[in-house]
C-alpha positions, -999 to +999 in steps of 0.1 A: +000+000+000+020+031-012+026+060+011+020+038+041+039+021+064+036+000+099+032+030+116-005+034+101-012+000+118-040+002+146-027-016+178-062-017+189-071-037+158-043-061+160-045-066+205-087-073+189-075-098+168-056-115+189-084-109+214-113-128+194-089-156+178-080-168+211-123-164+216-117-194+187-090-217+193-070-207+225-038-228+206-040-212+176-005-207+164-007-168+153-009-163+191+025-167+195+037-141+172+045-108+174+025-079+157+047-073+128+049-109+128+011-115+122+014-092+097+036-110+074+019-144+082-015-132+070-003-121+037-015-087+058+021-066+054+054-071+036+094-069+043+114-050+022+152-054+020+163-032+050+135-051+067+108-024+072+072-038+073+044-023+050+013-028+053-011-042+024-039-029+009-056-059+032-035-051+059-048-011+061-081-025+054-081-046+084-058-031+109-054+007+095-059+035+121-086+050+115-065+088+108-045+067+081-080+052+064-094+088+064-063+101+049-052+074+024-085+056+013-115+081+021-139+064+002-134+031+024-159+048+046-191+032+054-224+048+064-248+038+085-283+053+083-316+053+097-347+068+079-379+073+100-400+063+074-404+042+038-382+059+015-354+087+010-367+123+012-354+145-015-360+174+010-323+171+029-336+181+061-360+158+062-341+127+047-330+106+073-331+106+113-294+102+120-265+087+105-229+075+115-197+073+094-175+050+100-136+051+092-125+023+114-107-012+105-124-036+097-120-058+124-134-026+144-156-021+123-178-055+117-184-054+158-190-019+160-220-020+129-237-051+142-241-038+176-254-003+161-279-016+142-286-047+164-297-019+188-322+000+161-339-031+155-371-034+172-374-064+197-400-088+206-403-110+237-412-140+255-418-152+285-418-190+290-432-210+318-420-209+350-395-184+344-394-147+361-376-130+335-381-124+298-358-132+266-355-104+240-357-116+207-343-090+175-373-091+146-344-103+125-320-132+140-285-118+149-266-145+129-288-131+096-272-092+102-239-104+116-237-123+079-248-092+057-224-072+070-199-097+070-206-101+033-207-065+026-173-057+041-158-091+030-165-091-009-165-055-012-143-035-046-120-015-022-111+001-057-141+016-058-152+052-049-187+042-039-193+042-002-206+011+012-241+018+031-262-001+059-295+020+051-323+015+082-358+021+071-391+014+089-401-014+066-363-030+057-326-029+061-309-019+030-272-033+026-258-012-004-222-022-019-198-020-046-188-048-060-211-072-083-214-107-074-185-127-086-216-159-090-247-155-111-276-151-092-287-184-095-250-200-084-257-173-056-286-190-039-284-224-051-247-235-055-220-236-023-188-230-029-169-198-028-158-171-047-133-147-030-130-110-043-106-107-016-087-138+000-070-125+023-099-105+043-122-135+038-092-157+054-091-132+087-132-132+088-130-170+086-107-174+114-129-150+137-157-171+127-174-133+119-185-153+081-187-188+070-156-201+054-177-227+025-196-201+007-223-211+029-231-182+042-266-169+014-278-204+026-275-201+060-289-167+062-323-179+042-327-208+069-320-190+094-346-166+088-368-194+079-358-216+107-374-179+126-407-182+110-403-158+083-419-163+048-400-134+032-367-146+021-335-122+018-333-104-019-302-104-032-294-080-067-265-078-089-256-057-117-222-065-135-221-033-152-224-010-123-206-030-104-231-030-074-247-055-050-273-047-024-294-071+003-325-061+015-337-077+045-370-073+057-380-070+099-412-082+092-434-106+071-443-093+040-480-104+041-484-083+075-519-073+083-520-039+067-504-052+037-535-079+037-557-056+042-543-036+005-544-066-009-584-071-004-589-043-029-579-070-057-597-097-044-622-098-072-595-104-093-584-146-081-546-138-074-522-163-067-503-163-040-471-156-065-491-130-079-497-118-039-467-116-031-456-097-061-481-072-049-471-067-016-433-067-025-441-031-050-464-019-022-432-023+002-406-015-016-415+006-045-406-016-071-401-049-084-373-068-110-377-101-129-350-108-102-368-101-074-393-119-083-377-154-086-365-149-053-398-140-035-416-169-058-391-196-062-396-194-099-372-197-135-368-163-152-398-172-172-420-184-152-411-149-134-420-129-165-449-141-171-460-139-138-450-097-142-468-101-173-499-111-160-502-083-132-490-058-161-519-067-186-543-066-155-531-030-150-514-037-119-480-024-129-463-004-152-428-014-168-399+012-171-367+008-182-352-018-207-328-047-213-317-058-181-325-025-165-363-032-168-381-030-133-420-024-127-436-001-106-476+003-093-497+016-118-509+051-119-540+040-123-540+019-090-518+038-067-543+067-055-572+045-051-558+013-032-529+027-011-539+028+024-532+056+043-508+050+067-475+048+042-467+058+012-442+043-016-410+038-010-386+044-039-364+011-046-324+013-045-316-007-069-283-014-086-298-020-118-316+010-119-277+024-116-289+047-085-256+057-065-284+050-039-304+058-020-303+093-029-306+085-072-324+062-091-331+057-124-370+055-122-370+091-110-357+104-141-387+104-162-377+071-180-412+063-205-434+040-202-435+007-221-468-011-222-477-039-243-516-049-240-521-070-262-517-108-266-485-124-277-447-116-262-439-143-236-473-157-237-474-170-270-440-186-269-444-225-276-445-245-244-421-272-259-398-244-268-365-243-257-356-222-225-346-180-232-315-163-223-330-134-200-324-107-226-342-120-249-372-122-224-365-087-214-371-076-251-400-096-255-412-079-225-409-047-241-422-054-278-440-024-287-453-010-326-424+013-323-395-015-321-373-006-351-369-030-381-332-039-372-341-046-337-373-070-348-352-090-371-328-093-353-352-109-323-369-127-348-329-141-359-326-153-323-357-169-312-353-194-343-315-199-338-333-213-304-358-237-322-380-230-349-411-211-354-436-213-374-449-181-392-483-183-375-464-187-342-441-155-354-471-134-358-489-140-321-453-134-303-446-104-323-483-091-323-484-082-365-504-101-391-488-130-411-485-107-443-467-079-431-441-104-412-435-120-447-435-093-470-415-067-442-391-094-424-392-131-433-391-130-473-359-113-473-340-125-440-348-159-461-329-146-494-299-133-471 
């Protein structure tokens, strides 16, 4: 780490490590070395020629004073911040209740942040038989935040500028990072197995048992709040291109009473309980991705679109965006005459809406509306057809009577590289007569 050296080195943080790893295994061998020792044995610092010790870029990470973090890597900073209601006020005054920045190591740090905002979190309690004095139980289980934040701080880009955030609302906990996940998203929840952005942090949080050392930890987090009674799994999203990640955890069950009570309004209309809990996720959060909801439903990508599909034709929700930006938000139409009360929307921070959140986001800057009413798109794809990349579903999605030439041909070029079509099948996907797909597209992509 240039313009450092071991005099940036925290003793706190190191007498803490030592601290918590004999917490561990009281035998562990790093307790018999010396500071600048540990150092070099954790791939945490290195020896020159004259025998100086530098730190790392892990090593300030981890054991930097907190002067030498502010002055060398500002933007390692991370914020926490509670918001007294749903979503971020544009008004500053009025945006959040309080917030805390934090310049600390890390092995500061991950303490100091789970007992902050294990104390925000509202508690309930029980009192079992026989017994004079009551157990305190957190809305969400400790092991579930200790893991998020874990996560956060462990796979985090430290090249980035963007400031990590733990963001506290009324309704959720928002944990906004940069740094896209190094496993799809379906690796993510599915597969175990670890991908390290940075090996040599994840090897210190291992050994203080503050994250799981398998790759375990998405899993464990999902039954653990499952194992608690909740029917609201953790939502995980990931954008490559931004390079973002963010967790939102909710404190709650989705399908709480007043959230039932909205939902009555569609009754008339025979929802599922997919199509339920698509509902109440929008109402909650503000907004909903094909991502999203996969994870709330348990559903493939397409499955998931045409389940957005559905609530979109029934006026439901409106789509913005496009590609793998596209997200969908409560109708206009719907909003003022079925939202209780008591809340109001809360904006999603998203990072594929590419908001450096949660003060941007990219359905707040007037992005149009696409709406396709009519039959076809997903709906009329072939049951026996073979399974479609997610772009391709997301243009589908978005098919609209002013789709360029290029762009239709081009669609049309894909699907049947997939499997074929027939050109009655072509015309319900694509919503045009036979005739004009002939004479306009097929005729002459057939010639060339």
């Amino acid at each position: 780490m240039p313009h450092t050296s071991y005099e940036d080195i925290s003793e706190e943080a190191l007498d803490e490590y030592y601290r918590l790893r004999a917490m561990v295994n009281s035998k562990a061998s790093k307790l018999k070395l010396d500071k600048k020792q540990l150092l070099l044995s954790l791939g945490l610092g290195v020896k020159n020629k004259e025998g100086v010790v530098t730190p790392t870029i892990a090593g300030l990470a981890l054991f930097g004073k907190r002067e030498a973090i502010k002055r060398v890597m500002p933007a390692w900073r991370v914020d926490y911040i509670v918001v007294e209601g749903t979503k971020w006020e544009s008004n500053s005054s009025e945006r959040y209740k309080f917030a805390i920045e934090y310049y600390e190591p890390l092995i500061i740090l991950m303490l100091r942040l789970h007992t902050e905002v294990m104390g925000d979190l509202p508690m309930k309690f029980e009192l079992k038989p026989d017994c004079i004095q009551r157990n305190d139980i957190p809305l969400i289980p400790r092991e579930v935040i200790r893991e998020s934040i874990a996560n956060m701080l462990m796979h985090r880009d430290y090249r980035m500028t963007f400031l990590s955030q733990v963001v506290r609302y009324s309704n959720r906990i928002e944990f906004k990072n940069g740094g896209y996940s190094l496993k799809s998203l379906d690796q993510l929840l599915n597969d175990s197995g670890s991908m390290l952005r940075n090996p040599a942090i994840a090897k210190v949080f291992h050994d203080l048992k503050f994250a799981e050392g398998k790759g375990t930890g998405i899993s464990s987090m999902r039954d653990n709040l499952k194992e608690a009674g909740f029917t609201t799994p953790p939502i995980f999203e990931t954008d490559r291109s931004y390079n973002r990640f963010d967790l939102i955890l909710f404190p709650h069950h989705l399908l709480d009473e007043n959230t039932i009570n909205w939902l009555s309004y569609f009754k008339q209309y025979n929802l599922t309980d997919a199509d339920r809990r698509a509902l109440a996720f929008v109402k909650n959060v503000g907004a909903i991705s094909n991502a999203d909801y996969r994870q709330l439903n348990g559903v493939d990508t397409l499955n998931a679109s045409r389940g957005l599909a559905r609530l979109k034709e029934l006026s439901f929700i409106q789509m913005k965006g496009s590609g793998s930006n596209t997200f969908y938000v409560l109708s206009k139409e719907v909003t003022p005459q079925v939202t209780p009360k008591y809340g109001e929307l809360a904006p999603h921070t998203n990072p594929l809406y590419k908001g450096f959140t949660p003060q941007v986001s990219l359905k707040h800057e007037g992005l149009t509306l696409q709406v396709n009413s009519k039959p076809g798109g997903i709906a009329a794809i072939p049951a026996e057809f073979p399974k479609l990349p997610e772009d391709i579903i997301f243009d589908l999605l978005s098919l609209g009577k002013k789709k360029s030439i290029e762009k239709i041909r081009k669609l049309i070029r894909r699907l049947c590289a997939l499997g074929p079509l027939k050109l009655s099948q072509i015309s319900m996907i694509f919503g045009r007569s036979p005739r004009y797909l002939r004479d306009t597209f097929l005729t002459e992509m057939i010639k060339s």
